[in-house]
C-alpha positions in Angstrom: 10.0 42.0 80.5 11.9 44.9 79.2 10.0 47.4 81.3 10.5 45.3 84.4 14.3 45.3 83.9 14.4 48.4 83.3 12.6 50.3 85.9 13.3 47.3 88.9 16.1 46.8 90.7 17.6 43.6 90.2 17.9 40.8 93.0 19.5 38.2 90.9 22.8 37.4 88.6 26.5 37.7 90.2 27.9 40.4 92.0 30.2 43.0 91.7 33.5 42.9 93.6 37.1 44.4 92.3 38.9 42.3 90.1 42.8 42.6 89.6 44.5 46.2 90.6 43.3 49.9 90.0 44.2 51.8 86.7 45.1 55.0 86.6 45.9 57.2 83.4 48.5 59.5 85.6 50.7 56.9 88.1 50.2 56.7 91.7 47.1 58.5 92.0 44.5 56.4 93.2 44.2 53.9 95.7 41.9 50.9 96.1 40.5 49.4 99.9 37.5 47.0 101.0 35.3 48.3 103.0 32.6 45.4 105.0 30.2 46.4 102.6 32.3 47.1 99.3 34.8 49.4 98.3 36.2 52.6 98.4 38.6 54.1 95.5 40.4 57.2 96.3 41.9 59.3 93.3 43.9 62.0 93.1 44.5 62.7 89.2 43.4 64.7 87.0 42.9 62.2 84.4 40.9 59.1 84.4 41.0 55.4 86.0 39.2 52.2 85.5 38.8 49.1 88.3 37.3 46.1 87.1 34.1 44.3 88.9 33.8 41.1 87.2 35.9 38.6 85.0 35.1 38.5 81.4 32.0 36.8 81.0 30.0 35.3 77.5 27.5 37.8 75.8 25.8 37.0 72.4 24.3 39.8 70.2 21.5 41.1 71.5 21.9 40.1 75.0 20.8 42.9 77.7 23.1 44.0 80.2 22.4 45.3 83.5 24.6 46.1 86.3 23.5 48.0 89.4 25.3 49.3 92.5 24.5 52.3 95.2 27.4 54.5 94.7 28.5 58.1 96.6 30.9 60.3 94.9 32.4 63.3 96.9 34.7 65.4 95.1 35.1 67.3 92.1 35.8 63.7 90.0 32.9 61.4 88.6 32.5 58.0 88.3 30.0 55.2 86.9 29.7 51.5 86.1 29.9 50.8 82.4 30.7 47.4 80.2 33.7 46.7 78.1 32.0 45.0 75.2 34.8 42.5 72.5 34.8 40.6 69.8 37.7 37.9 70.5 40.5 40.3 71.2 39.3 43.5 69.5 37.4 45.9 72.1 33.9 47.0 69.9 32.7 49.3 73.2 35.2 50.5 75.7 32.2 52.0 78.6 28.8 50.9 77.0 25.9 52.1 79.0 28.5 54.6 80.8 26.4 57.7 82.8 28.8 58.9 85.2 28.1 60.6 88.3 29.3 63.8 90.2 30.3 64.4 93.6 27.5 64.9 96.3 26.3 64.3 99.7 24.0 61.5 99.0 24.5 57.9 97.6 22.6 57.0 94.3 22.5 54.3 92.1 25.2 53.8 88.9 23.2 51.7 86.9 24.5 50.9 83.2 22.7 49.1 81.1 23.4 48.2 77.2 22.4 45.9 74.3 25.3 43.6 72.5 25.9 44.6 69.1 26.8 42.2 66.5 30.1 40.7 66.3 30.6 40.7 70.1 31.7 37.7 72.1 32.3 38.8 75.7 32.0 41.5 77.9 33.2 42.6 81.5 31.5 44.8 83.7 33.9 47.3 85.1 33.4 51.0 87.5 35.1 53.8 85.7 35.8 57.7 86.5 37.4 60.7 85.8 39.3 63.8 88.0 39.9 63.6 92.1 36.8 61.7 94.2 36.8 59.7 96.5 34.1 56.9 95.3 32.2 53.9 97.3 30.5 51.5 96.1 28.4 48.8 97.0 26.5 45.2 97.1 26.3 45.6 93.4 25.3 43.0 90.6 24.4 42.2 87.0 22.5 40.2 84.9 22.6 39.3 81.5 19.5 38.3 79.1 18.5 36.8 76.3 16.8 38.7 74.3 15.4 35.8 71.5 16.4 35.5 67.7 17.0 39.1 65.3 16.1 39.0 61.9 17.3 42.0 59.5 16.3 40.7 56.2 12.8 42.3 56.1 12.5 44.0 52.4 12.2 47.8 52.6 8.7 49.3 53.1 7.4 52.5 51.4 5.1 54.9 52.1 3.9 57.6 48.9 1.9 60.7 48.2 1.3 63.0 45.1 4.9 64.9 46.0 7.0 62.1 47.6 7.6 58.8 47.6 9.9 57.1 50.7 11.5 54.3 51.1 12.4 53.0 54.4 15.2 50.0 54.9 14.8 48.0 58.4 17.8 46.7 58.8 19.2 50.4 59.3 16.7 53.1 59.1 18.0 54.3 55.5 15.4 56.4 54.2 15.5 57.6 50.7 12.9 60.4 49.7 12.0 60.8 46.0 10.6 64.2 44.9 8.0 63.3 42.1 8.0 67.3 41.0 11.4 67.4 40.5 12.9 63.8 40.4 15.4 64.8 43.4 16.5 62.3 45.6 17.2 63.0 49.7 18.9 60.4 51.7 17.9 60.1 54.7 20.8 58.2 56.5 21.0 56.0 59.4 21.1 57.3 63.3 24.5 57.6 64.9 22.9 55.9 67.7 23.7 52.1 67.5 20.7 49.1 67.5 19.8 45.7 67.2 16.5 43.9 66.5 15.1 45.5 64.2 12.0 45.1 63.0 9.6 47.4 60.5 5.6 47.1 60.3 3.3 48.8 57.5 -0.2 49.9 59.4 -2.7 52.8 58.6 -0.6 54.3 55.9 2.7 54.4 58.5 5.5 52.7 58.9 6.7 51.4 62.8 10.0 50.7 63.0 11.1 49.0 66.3 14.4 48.0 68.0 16.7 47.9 71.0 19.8 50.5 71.5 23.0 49.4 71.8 23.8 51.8 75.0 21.4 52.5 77.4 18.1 52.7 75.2 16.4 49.8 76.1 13.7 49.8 73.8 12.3 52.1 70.9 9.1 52.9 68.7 9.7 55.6 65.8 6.6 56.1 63.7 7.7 57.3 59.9 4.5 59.5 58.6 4.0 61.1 55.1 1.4 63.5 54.5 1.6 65.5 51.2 5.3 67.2 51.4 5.8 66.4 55.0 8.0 63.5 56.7 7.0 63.2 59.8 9.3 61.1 62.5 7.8 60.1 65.9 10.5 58.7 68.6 8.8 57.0 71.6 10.7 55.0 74.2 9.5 51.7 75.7 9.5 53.3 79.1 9.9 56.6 79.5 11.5 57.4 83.2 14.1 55.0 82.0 17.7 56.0 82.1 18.5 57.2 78.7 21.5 58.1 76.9 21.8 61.3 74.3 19.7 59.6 70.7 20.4 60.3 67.2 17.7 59.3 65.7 16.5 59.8 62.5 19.9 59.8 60.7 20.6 63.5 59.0 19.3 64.4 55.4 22.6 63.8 53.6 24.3 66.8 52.3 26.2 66.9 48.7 29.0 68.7 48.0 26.7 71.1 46.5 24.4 72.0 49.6 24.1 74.4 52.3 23.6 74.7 55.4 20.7 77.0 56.5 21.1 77.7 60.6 19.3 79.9 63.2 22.4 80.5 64.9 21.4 84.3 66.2 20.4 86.6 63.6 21.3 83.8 60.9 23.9 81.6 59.4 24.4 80.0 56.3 27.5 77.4 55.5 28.6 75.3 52.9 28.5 71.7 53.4 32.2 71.4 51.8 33.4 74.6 53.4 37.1 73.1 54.8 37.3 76.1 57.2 33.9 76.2 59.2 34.8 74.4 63.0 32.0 72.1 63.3 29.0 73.0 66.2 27.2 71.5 68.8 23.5 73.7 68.9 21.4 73.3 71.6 17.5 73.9 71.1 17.3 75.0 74.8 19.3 78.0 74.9 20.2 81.4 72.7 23.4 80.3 72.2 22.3 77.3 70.0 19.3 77.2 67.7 17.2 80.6 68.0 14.2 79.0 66.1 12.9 75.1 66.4 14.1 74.4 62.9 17.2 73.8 60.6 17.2 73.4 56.6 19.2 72.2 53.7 19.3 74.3 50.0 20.6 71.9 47.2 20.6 73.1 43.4 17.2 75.2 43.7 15.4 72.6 45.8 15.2 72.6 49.9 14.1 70.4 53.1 13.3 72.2 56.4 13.3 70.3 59.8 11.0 71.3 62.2 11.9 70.5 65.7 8.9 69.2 67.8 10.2 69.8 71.6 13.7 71.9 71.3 14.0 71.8 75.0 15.3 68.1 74.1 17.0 69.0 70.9 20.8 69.5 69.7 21.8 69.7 66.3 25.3 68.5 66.1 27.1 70.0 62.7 29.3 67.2 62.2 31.8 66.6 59.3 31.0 63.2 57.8 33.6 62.0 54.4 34.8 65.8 54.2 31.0 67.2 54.1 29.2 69.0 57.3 25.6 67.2 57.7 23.4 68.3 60.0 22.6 65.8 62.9 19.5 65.5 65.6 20.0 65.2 68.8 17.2 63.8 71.6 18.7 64.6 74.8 17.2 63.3 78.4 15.4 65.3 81.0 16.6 64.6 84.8 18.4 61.5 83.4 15.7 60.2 81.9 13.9 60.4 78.3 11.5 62.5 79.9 9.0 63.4 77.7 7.2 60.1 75.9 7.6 61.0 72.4 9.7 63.4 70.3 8.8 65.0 66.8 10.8 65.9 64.1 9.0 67.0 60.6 10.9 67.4 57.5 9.4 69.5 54.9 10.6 69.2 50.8 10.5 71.4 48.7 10.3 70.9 45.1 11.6 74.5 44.6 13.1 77.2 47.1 15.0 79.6 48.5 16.1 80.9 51.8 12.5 82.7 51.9 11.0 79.9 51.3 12.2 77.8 54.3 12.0 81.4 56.6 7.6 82.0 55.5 7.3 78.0 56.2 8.4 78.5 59.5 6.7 82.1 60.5 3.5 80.0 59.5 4.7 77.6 62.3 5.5 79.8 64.7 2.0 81.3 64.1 0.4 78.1 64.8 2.1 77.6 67.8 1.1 80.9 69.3 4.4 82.4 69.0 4.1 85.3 66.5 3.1 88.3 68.8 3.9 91.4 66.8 5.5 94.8 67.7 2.5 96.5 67.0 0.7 94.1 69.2 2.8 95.1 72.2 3.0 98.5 71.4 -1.1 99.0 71.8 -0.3 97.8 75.6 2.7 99.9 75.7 3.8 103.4 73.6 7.2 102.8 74.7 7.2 99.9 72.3 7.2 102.1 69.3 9.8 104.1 70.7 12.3 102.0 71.2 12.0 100.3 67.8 13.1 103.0 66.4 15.8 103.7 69.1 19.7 102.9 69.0 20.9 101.6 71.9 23.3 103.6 74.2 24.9 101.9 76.7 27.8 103.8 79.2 29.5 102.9 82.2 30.7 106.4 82.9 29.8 108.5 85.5 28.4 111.3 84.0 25.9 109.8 82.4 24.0 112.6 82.0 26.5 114.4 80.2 26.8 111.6 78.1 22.5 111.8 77.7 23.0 115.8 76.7 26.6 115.3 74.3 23.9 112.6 72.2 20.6 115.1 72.2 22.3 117.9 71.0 24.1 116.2 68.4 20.7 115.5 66.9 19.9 112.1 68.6 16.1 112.0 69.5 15.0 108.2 69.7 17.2 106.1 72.3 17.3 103.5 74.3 19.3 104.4 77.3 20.5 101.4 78.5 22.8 103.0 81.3 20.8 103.0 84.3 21.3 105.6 87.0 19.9 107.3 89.5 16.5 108.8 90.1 17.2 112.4 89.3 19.2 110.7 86.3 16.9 109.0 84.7 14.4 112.0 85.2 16.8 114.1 82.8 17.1 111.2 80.5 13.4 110.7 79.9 13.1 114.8 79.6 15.5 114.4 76.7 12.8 111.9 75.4 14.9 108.8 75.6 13.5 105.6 76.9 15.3 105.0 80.1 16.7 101.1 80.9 18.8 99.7 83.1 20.7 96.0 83.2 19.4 93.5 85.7 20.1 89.6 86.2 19.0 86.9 88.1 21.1 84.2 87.8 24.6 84.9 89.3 24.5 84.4 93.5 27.8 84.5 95.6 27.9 83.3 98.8 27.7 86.5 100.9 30.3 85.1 103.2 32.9 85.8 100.5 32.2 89.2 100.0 34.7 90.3 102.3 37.5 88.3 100.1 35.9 90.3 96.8 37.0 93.7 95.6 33.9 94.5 94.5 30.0 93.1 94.7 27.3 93.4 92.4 24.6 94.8 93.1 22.3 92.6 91.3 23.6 89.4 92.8 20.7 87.3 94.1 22.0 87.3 97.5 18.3 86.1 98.5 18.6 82.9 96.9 21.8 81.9 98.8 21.8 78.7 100.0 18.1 77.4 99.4 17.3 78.7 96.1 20.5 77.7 93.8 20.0 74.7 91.2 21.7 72.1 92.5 22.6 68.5 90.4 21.5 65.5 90.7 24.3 65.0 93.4 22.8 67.4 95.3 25.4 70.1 94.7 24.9 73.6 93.7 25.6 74.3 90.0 28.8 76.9 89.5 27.9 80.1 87.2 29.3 83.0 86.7 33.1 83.3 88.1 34.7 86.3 89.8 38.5 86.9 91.0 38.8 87.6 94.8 41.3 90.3 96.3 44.6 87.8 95.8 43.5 87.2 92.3 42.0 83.3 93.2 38.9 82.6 91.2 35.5 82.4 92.9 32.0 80.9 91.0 28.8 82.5 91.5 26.3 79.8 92.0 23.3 79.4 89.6 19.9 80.9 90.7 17.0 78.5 90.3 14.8 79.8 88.0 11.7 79.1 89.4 13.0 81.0 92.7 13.4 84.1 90.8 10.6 85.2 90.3 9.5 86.3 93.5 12.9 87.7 93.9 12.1 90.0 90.8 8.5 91.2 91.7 10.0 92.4 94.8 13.1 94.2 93.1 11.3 96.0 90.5 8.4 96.9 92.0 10.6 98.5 94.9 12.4 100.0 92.4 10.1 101.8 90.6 8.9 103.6 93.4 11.5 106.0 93.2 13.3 105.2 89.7 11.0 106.2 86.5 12.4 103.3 84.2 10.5 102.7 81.4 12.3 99.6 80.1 14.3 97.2 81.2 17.4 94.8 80.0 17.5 91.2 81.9 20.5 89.5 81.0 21.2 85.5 80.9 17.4 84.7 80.7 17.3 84.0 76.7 21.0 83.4 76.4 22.0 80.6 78.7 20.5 77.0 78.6 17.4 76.0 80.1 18.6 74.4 83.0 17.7 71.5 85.4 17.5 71.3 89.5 17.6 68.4 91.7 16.8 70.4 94.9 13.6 68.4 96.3 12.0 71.9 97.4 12.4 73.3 93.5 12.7 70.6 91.6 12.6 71.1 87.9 13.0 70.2 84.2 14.9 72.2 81.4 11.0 72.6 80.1 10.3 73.8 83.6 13.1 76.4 83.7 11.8 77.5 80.2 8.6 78.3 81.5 9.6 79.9 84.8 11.9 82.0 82.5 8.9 83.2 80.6 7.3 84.0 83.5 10.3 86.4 84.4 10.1 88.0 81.0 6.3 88.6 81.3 6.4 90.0 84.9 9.0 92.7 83.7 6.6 93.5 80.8 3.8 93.4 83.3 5.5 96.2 85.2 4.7 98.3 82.3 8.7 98.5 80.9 9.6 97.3 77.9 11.6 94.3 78.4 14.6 93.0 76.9 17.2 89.9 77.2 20.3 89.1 76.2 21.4 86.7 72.8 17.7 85.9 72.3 15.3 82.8 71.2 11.9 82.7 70.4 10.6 81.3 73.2 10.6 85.0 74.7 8.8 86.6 71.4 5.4 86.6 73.3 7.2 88.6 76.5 9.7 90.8 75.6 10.4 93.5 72.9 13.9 93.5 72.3 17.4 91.2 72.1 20.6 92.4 72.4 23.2 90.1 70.7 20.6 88.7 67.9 22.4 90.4 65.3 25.9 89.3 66.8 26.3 85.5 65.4 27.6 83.9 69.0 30.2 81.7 68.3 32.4 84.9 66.1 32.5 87.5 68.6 35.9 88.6 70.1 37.0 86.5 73.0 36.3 88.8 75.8 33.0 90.2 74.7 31.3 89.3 78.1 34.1 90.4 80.2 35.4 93.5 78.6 32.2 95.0 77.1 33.8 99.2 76.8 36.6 97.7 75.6 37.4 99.2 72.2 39.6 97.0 69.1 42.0 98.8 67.2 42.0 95.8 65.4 39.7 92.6 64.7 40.5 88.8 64.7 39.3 86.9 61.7 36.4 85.0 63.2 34.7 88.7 63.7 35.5 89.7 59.8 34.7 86.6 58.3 31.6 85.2 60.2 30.2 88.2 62.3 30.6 91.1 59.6 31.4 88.9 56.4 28.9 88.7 53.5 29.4 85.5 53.2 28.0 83.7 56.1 25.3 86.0 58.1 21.6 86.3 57.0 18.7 87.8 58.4 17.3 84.5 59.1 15.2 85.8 62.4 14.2 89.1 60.7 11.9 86.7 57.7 10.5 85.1 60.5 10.3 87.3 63.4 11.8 90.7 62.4 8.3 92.7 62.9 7.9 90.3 66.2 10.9 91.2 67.8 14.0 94.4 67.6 17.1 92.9 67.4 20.5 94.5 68.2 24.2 94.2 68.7 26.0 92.1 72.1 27.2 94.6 74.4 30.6 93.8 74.0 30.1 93.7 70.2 28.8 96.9 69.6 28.8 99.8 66.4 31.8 101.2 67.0 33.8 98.5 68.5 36.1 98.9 65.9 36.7 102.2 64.4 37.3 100.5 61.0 34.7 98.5 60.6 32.1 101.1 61.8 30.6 101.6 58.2 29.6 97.8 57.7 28.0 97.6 61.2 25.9 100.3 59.9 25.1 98.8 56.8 24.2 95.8 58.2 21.6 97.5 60.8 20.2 99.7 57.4 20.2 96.3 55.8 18.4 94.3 58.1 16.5 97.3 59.3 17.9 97.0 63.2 18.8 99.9 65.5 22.8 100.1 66.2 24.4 99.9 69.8 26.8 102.3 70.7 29.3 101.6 74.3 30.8 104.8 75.0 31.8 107.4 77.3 31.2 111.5 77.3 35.3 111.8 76.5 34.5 109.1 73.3 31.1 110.4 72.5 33.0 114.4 72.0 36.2 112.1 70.2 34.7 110.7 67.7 30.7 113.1 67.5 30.9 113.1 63.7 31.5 109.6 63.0 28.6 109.2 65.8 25.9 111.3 64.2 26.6 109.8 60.7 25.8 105.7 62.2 22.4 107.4 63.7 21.5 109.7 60.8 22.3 106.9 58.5 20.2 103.9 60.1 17.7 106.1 61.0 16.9 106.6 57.2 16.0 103.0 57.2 14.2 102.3 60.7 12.0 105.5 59.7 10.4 103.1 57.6 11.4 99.2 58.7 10.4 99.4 62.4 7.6 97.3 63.1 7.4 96.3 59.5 7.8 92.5 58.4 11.3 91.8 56.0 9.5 89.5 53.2 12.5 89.1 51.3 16.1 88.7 51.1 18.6 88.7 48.0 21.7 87.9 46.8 22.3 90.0 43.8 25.9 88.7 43.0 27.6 85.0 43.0 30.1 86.3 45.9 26.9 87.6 47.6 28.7 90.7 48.3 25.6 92.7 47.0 22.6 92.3 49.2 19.0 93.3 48.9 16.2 93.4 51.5 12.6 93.9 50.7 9.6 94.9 53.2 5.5 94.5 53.6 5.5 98.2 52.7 7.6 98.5 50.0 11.0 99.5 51.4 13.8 98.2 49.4 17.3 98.9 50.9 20.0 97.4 48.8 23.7 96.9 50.7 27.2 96.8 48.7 29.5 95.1 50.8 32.7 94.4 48.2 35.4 96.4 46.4 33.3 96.9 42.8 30.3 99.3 41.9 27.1 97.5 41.5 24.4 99.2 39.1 25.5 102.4 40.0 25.9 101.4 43.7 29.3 102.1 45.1 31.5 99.7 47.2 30.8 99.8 50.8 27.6 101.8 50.2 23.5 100.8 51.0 21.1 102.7 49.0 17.7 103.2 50.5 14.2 102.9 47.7 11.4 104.4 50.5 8.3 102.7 50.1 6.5 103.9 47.3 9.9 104.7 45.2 9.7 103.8 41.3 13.1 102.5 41.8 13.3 99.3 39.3 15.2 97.1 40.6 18.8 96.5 39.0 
C-alpha cells in the first residue's frame, strides 16, 4: 500500500483551496486571486509567505500524509506544499514534507508527503514559498492514512564477533559497540532524521531494522552487519524513485571530549571535538571542496573508528556541534529528487589500537580494491612527462613577457618546471628548449550568453560559447543553472551559465586536438572539473545524475591524458587519481584560504588573516592525510591564488611544508617580481628540491608528531627518506625553530 501511495497520484481525500488571507514575512508584498481552475499568488518580497489550503484537520501518530497539486513557478522565488503538524497548541513541525520548487517554464507537481510523529494531534496542509514568483496552483488534494498500531518496546538485539560486540536498541537506532581487545565503548547514536514504527528483526547473523520517516521517507530497510572489526550499515528505501528528503541515518559515532576529528578536507585536517573555535562544516562527497577521500575517522585515547563511505556521490558529512562537542554526521542525499540509488553503504571500521597511519593504510587498501590506486610511476611508463613534472614547481604568470619570465627562472638555476603560463606557439617552443614542461589553464564549465558580449569588457577565451543555449545544465524547472559571475561595462553583475558535463567532451576533443596542431603543450591544467560538485541536469536531451556528471568528468580528464599531456585539475578528489597527474589546491585546506583567492590569484598579501595562519599554515590542524593514501598516486600543489610566495613572511613555512610533505611549490609572479625578490626565489626551489630529489613518486608511510603542541613534525618514506619539520619558536634535538632537516634515504640518522 505504501508503494502505491507513494508512486500514484491520488484521486481521493479533500481538496485543496485557500483558506483565510496570504502571509507575508515583509507587508504588502504578495497578493492572492482565483483563477477557474485554482489560484494564483503573486509575491514580491524578498522574504517568505505561507497561504493555507485546508482547515486544521485530526492526525494520529503514524498517520501518512499526502497532498498533491500541479504547480508552475516563474521567477526567481520558490514555493511547495508542506504540513503544519501540532500537538494541542504547540506547533511540533512547521513545513513537514516541504521540497520547494524553482521558477520555470513548465508545471510540475508539489507533492509533500510526511509521517505523524508522536505527540501530534492535528495538522493543516498549507502552500509555502520564499523570494519574488509568481505561483499557480491547481486541482490539488490530500489524503490521510492509517498506518495500524506501533510498538517500540522490542528489547535490544545484538550481534558479536571475536573483536566486537553491538548492541542495537529499536526504539531509536542506539547502537553501542564494545571493543573486546580493549574494553572501549563507541556509541553509536540515533539518526537526526525523525521515525515511527519501528520494528527490529534478528536473521542470518543481521539485524533488520525497519520504520517509516517522519518527513518525506515513506518507508525504510537498514541492514546492521558485523564481520570481524567491521560495522557495516545498509540503507534501502521502500521505493526508490520516491521523493526523498536529505537522511541521516545511522546516527554519528559519538565523540568525547577527548576525541578528534580526522577529515579529508584537501591535503588533510584534523580537529578537536571540544575545539570552541572551529566553525562547523557541511562536506560534500561529490565535490573537491568537501571530502577528497570516501571516508572520515575518529582517534580517542589510542584507539580509532574509520567510516568508509559506500557511494560519496550521495554523501555529506555535516560537522555539527552537539552539547559543546563537534560529532561527525552522515548525510544520504537524493539524486534528481529522488533516493536514487536503492541502497547506500556506510562501513565503520574499530580499531583496538591506532593512529593517524592507521586509518590512512586502511583506506589506501580500499582505494586499491576499488581500482583507484594508479601510481605515478604507472603513468609515467605512458608518459616521460610524468616524471618531470613530479619533480617540477609550478610557475604560473600572467605577464606578458612570459618568456622573459621562462629565461630570469633558468638562469637562476631552475631546471624542472611546470610552466603553467600558457602562450603562444613560438613561446612555448622556447619554454620546452629551456626543458620545462609547458601547460596552459583550460575550463569547461563557465558559458556566457554570446549576446552579452558586447555589454562585457572583456571575454574569455575559454568560455564554452558552443554550448550556449542547448548544452547548459538546466534544473528540474527547466532553467539553466548560474555559474561563474562577471561584471559588465556599468559594473552590473552577469552569471555565466553551467556547461553540462556530458556536453563537454566533444567540445574538448575538438579544442585540444585543434590546438595542438600548432601549440607543442605537453601538459595541461583543467580547472573546476575536480573542484566543483558533481552536478545534475534536467534537460531531456542531456539528462543526468550527480554520478553521471562524475563519470562524464572522468571522461574529460582521460581524454586530456589521452592527448598525450599530462593532465591536471583544480582542488582535487580521488575520483580523478586514475586520469590525471597533478592537483593544484590539494595542499591548500579550502575553507582557510584568503577571501579572494579565485578572483585575485597575482595578488600578493603584505599581510595574512587568521584563518590562513591558523588552519592553512598552522601546525596544528593540517596533515598530509592524501599524501598516506595517495601521495605516490597523485602530485599535489598549492591554489593558484594561494601560492609560495603569497606572503613574503610566510614564505619559509610554505616551503617547509612542501619539503615536509614532499610536494613541489607554486610560484605567481611576474619578470619585474621574479628579478625583486631572485634570491628568496632560488632558496624555495633549491630547498624543496632537496626533498622531491628523493620523495617524487615515492609512497609517505608515515607521519609524526614529535611534540605535544605538534609543532615538530616528521615524515617518513618507502625508501627511507626521513625529513623532519620544526615549525615553533624552540630547538628540537639539535633542530632549530622554523627549520626542516632532510635524512636521505640510506642516512644513519637515529631518529631523536
Amino acid at each position: 500500500m505504501l508503494v502505491a501511495l507513494l508512486l500514484g497520484v491520488l484521486t481521493m481525500g479533500q481538496s485543496l483551496k485557500p483558506v483565510g488571507d496570504l502571509w507575508t514575512r515583509e507587508p504588502n508584498t504578495g497578493t492572492l486571486t482565483r483563477t477557474d481552475s485554482g489560484f494564483r499568488v503573486v509575491h514580491t518580497g524578498e522574504q517568505d509567505w505561507a497561504l493555507n489550503l485546508s482547515e486544521t484537520f485530526a492526525v494520529k501518530p503514524g498517520d501518512l500524509l499526502i497532498a498533491d497539486a500541479p504547480i508552475r513557478v516563474v521567477g526567481a522565488g520558490s514555493a511547495g506544499l508542506s504540513f503544519v503538524i501540532r500537538a494541542g497548541e504547540r506547533t511540533l513541525l512547521w513545513t513537514a514534507g516541504h521540497r520547494p520548487r524553482t521558477g520555470g517554464l513548465r508545471t510540475q507537481s508539489a507533492r509533500a508527503m510526511a509521517i505523524v510523529p508522536d505527540e501530534a494531534t492535528h495538522a493543516q496542509v498549507r502552500l509555502t514559498g520564499s523570494g519574488p514568483a509568481e505561483v499557480e496552483l491547481t486541482s490539488g488534494r490530500y489524503t490521510v492514512e492509517n498506518l495500524g498500531p506501533s510498538s517500540t518496546d522490542q528489547a535490544p538485539l545484538s550481534l558479536e564477533s571475536r573483536e566486537l560486540r553491538v548492541v542495537v536498541e529499536p526504539a531509536t537506532l542506539r547502537t553501542t559497540v564494545t571493543d573486546r581487545r580493549n574494553g572501549r565503548r563507541w556509541t553509536v547514536r540515533p539518526p537526526a532524521t525523525r521515525f515511527v514504527r519501528p520494528r527490529a528483526t534478528m536473521a542470518k547473523g543481521q539485524i533488520r531494522w525497519e520504520a517509516l520517516g517522519v518527513d518525506g521517507l515513506i518507508g525504510l530497510t537498514v541492514l546492521v552487519e558485523l564481520k570481524g572489526a567491521e560495522l557495516r550499515w545498509t540503507v534501502q528505501p521502500v521505493a526508490a524513485q520516491a521523493p526523498a528528503p536529505d537522511l541521516q541515518i545511522p546516527g554519528p559515532v559519538e565523540a568525547s571530549p577527548t576525541a578528534e576529528h580526522i577529515l579529508p578536507v584537501n591535503m588533510g585536517l584534523r580537529v578537536a571535538a571540544n575545539d570552541a573555535k572551529f566553525e562547523p562544516l557541511w562536506l560534500v562527497g561529490y565535490g573537491g571542496h568537501g571530502l577528497s577521500m570516501a571516508f572520515y575517522g575518529q582517534l580517542d585515547r589510542g584507539a580509532g573508528v574509520l567510516s568508509l563511505v559506500g557511494e560519496s556521490d550521495d554523501f555529506l558529512l555535516a560537522m555539527i556541534r552537539r552539547d559543546g562537542l563537534l560529532q561527525a554526521n552522515p548525510v544520504w542525499r537524493p539524486q534528481m529528487g529522488t533516493f536514487g540509488r536503492p541502497i547506500r553503504h556506510l562501513t565503520q571500521v574499530f580499531f583496538g589500537k591506532a593512529d593517524l597511519n592507521d586509518l590512512a593504510q586502511r583506506y589506501r587498501a580500499e582505494a586499491k580494491r576499488k581500482g583507484l590506486l594508479v601510481t605515478l610511476a604507472e603513468k609515467a611508463k605512458k608518459n616521460p612527462n610524468v616524471a618531470s613534472v613530479a619533480r617540477a614547481a609550478n610557475l604560473w604568470t600572467w605577464s606578458d613577457d612570459k618568456v622573459g619570465l621562462a629565461q630570469a627562472a633558468h638562469d637562476a638555476g631552475f631546471r624542472n618546471v611546470l610552466w603553467s603560463g600558457g602562450g603562444s606557439p613560438e613561446v612555448l617552443k622556447k619554454v620546452a628548449g629551456l626543458g620545462f614542461v609547458p601547460s596552459r589553464y583550460d575550463i569547461y564549465q563557465d558559458v556566457m550568453d554570446p549576446s552579452r558580449y558586447a555589454d562585457l569588457p572583456w571575454t574569455h577565451p575559454d568560455w564554452t560559447a558552443e554550448a550556449w543555449p542547448n548544452g547548459l545544465v538546466r534544473d528540474a524547472n527547466g532553467d539553466w543553472v548560474r555559474g561563474w559571475v562577471v561584471q559588465d561595462k556599468q559594473g552590473k553583475d552577469v552569471p555565466c551559465a553551467v556547461c553540462c558535463d556530458l556536453e563537454a567532451i566533444a567540445i574538448a576533443r575538438k579544442r585540444i586536438g585543434d590546438e595542438l596542431k600548432t601549440h607543442p603543450f605537453r601538459a595541461r591544467f583543467i580547472d573546476t572539473t575536480t573542484a566543483s560538485e558533481y552536478r545534475e541536469c534536467y534537460d531531456p536531451r542531456h539528462p543526468m545524475t550527480r554520478s553521471q556528471s562524475r563519470d562524464a568528468r572522468m571522461r574529460l580528464l582521460q581524454l586530456v591524458t589521452d592527448f598525450g599531456l599530462v593532465t591536471g585539475s583544480e582542488t582535487g578528489h580521488e575520483a580523478a587519481v586514475p586520469h590525471l597527474v597533478f592537483f593544484e589546491g590539494m595542499m591548500s585546506l579550502g575553507p582557510y584560504r584568503v577571501d579572494d583567492a579565485g578572483t585575485n590569484p597575482p595578488k600578493l598579501y603584505p599581510a595574512l588573516p587568521d584563518k590562513v595562519l591558523t588552519y592553512q599554515l598552522g601546525p596544528k590542524y593540517r596533515i598530509p592525510l592524501w599524501q598516506l593514501v595517495y601521495g605516490d598516486c597523485t602530485v599535489s600543489t598549492w591554489y593558484w591564488g594561494d601560492f609560495s610566495n603569497k606572503n613574503a613572511a610566510t614564505w619559509d613555512l610554505r616551503d617547509g611544508w612542501n619539503m615536509l610533505y614532499g610536494t613541489p611549490p607554486m610560484y605567481f609572479t611576474d619578470p619585474s617580481g621574479f628579478a625583486a625578490s631572485r634570491a628568496r626565489f632560488v632558496k624555495s626551489y633549491e630547498d624543496t628540491q632537496k626533498v622531491l630529489r628523493f620523495a617524487a613518486m615515492r609512497r609517505m608511510t608515515k607521519f609524526e608528531d614529535l611534540t605535544p603542541d605538534r609543532a615538530v613534525q616528521r615524515t617518513t618514506w618507502d625508501n627511507g627518506l626521513r625529513v623532519t619539520a620544526n615549525f615553533g619558536n624552540r630547538a628540537f634535538g639539535g633542530l632549530a625553530p622554523n627549520r626542516v632537516r632532510v635524512d636521505p634515504p640510506g642516512s644513519q640518522r637515529s631518529p631523536r
